[in-house]
Structure formats: C-alpha cells, structure tokens
C-alpha positions as CSV (number, residue, x, y, z in Angstrom):
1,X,4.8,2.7,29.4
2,X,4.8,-0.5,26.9
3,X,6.5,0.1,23.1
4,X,4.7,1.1,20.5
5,X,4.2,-0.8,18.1
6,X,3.7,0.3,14.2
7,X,0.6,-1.3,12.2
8,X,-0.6,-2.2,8.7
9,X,-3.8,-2.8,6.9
10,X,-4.1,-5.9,4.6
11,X,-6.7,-6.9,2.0
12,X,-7.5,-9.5,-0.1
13,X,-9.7,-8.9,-3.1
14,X,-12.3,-10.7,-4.8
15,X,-10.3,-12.3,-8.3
16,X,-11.9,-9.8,-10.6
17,X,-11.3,-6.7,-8.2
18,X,-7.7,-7.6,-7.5
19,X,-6.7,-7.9,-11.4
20,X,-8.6,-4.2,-11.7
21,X,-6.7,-2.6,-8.7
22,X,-3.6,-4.1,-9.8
23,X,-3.5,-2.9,-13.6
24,X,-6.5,0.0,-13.3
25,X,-6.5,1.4,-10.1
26,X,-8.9,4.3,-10.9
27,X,-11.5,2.1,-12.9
28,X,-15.1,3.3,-11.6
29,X,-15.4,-0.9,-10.7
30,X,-13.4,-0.5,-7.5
31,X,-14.5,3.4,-7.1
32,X,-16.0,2.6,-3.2
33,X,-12.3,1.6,-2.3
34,X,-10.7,4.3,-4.0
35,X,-12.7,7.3,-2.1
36,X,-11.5,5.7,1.3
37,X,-7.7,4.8,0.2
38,X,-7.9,9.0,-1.2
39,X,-9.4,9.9,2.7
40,X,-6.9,8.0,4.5
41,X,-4.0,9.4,2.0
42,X,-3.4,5.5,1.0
43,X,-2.3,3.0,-1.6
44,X,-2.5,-0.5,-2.4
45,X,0.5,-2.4,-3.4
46,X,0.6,-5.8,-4.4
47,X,2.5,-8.2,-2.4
48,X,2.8,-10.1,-5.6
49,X,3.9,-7.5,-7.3
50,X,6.5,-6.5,-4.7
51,X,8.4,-10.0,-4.4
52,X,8.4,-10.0,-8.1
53,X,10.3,-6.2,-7.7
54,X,12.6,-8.0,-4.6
55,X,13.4,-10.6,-7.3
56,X,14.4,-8.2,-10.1
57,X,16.0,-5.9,-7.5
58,X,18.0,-8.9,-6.2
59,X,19.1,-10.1,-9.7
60,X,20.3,-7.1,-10.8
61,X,22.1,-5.9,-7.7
62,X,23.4,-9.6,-6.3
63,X,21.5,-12.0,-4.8
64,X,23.5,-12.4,-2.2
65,X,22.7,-8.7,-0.9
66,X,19.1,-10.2,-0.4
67,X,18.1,-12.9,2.2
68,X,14.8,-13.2,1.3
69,X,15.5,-14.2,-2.5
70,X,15.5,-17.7,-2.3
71,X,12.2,-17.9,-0.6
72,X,10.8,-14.7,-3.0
73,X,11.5,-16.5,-6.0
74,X,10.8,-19.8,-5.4
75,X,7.1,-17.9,-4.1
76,X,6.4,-15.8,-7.2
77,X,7.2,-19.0,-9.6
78,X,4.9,-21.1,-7.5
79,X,1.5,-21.1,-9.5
80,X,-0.7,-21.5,-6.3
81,X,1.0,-18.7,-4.4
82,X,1.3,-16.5,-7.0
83,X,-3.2,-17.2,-7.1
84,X,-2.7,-16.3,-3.5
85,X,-0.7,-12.9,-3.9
86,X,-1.8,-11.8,-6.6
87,X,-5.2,-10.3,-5.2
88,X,-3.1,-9.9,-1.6
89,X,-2.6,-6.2,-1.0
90,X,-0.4,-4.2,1.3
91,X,-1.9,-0.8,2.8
92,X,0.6,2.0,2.5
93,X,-0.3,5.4,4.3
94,X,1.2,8.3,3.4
95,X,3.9,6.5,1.3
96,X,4.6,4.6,4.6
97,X,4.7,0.4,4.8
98,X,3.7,0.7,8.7
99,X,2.0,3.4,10.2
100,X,0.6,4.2,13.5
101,X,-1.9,3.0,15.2
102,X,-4.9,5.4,15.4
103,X,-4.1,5.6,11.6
104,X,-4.3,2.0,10.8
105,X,-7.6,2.0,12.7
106,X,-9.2,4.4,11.1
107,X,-8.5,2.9,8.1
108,X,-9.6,-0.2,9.0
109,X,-13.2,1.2,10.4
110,X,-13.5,2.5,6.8
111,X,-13.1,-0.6,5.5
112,X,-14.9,-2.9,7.1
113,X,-17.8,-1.9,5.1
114,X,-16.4,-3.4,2.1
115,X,-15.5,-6.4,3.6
116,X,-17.4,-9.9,3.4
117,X,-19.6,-7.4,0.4
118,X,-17.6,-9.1,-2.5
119,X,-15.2,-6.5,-3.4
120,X,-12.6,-7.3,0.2
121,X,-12.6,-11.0,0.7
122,X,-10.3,-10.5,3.7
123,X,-9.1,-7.3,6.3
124,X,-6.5,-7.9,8.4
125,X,-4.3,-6.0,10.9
126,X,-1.1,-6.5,11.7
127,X,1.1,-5.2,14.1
128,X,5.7,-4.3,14.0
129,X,6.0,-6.6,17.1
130,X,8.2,-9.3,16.2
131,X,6.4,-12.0,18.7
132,X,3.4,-11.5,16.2
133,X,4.9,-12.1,13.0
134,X,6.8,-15.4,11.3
135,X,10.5,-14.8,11.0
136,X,11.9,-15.1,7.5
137,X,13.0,-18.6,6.7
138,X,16.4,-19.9,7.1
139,X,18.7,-19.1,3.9
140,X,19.9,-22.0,2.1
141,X,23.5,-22.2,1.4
C-alpha cells in the first residue's frame, strides 16, 4: 500500500469578496460560501494574513528561530504579492491546515459551484507530498 498523503483546499477570491472574508467573514455578501465552510466544519485563513503573523511571530521571538523570514517579509512588503495574497485563502478543516483526503474532496465538490461564478476566482488542491510542492528557498546568511 502507497502513503497517504494529507490534502488542502485553496481559493482565491474575486478583490471585493476577499477584502469582505478577510475583515467580515459573516457579511450576507459572501453568505453562499459561508453555509459550505459551516458544512464541512471549515475556515478561511488568509495567506497574507498568515506571513504577516510569521513576520510578527518571528520579530518578537528571534528571527533566527524562523527560516522562512527572510523570504515572508520581503513577500508581505512586496506590493504585487501582497495584491496576490491578500485575496489567497487557505482551507482549514476542523482547525486542521491538512486534512484527509475524502475530506478535502468533499470540500472541494461543494465548491466548485462557486467557482469561475465571480465570488472563487481560483480552487485548487494540493496534496503533503513533498515531490508536489516547491521547497522553501535557501536562507541568506
């Protein structure tokens, strides 16, 4: 039997939908995508939002406790990645970052609806295997 492998849902919202998620997640504007995150037991997190908190974490705890710091902060104070992140969302499910499979999904096939209809501008899945995913940049020295 193969590994398996952990997943996570990804979204990108529409500009106007993202700043509404981000700051009023339970504004009757983004209501469709609120009754399947409450289904699937689910929250969107910013990933924005996050590297900003990696940034503050790593400032106030040592930056050298952090290998991704460098490439966070030189990300979040980039004006056209920030326009990039800021409407890029991380699925969570059930307080978890990845999540199995049958999980993500189901997710997913609840989603699709919304996707390509103005609200999602982008669904993605993505999957723990490390042949799949870029490995974080080299840290400067």
């Amino acid at each position: 039997m193969g590994t398996q492998w952990d997943y996570q849902i990804r979204v990108d919202l529409d500009d106007a939908f993202a700043n509404v998620a981000r700051t009023a997640p339970a504004d009757p504007s983004i209501k469709p995508l609120a009754d399947i995150l409450h289904r699937h037991d689910a929250e969107l997190k910013c990933q924005f939002d996050a590297f900003a908190g990696y940034v503050a974490e790593a400032e106030a705890h040592g930056t050298e406790h952090y290998p991704l710091y460098e490439w966070t902060k030189a990300t979040i104070e980039d004006p056209a990645k920030k326009a990039k992140y800021i409407k890029s969302f991380t699925l969570y499910v059930g307080g978890d970052e990845v999540y199995a499979r049958d999980k993500a999904e189901a997710l997913e096939a609840d989603l699709k609806p919304l996707a390509g209809g103005g609200m999602i501008t982008r669904l993605s899945k993505h999957d723990t295997n490390p042949a799949n995913n870029p490995q974080p940049p080299p840290r400067s020295t």
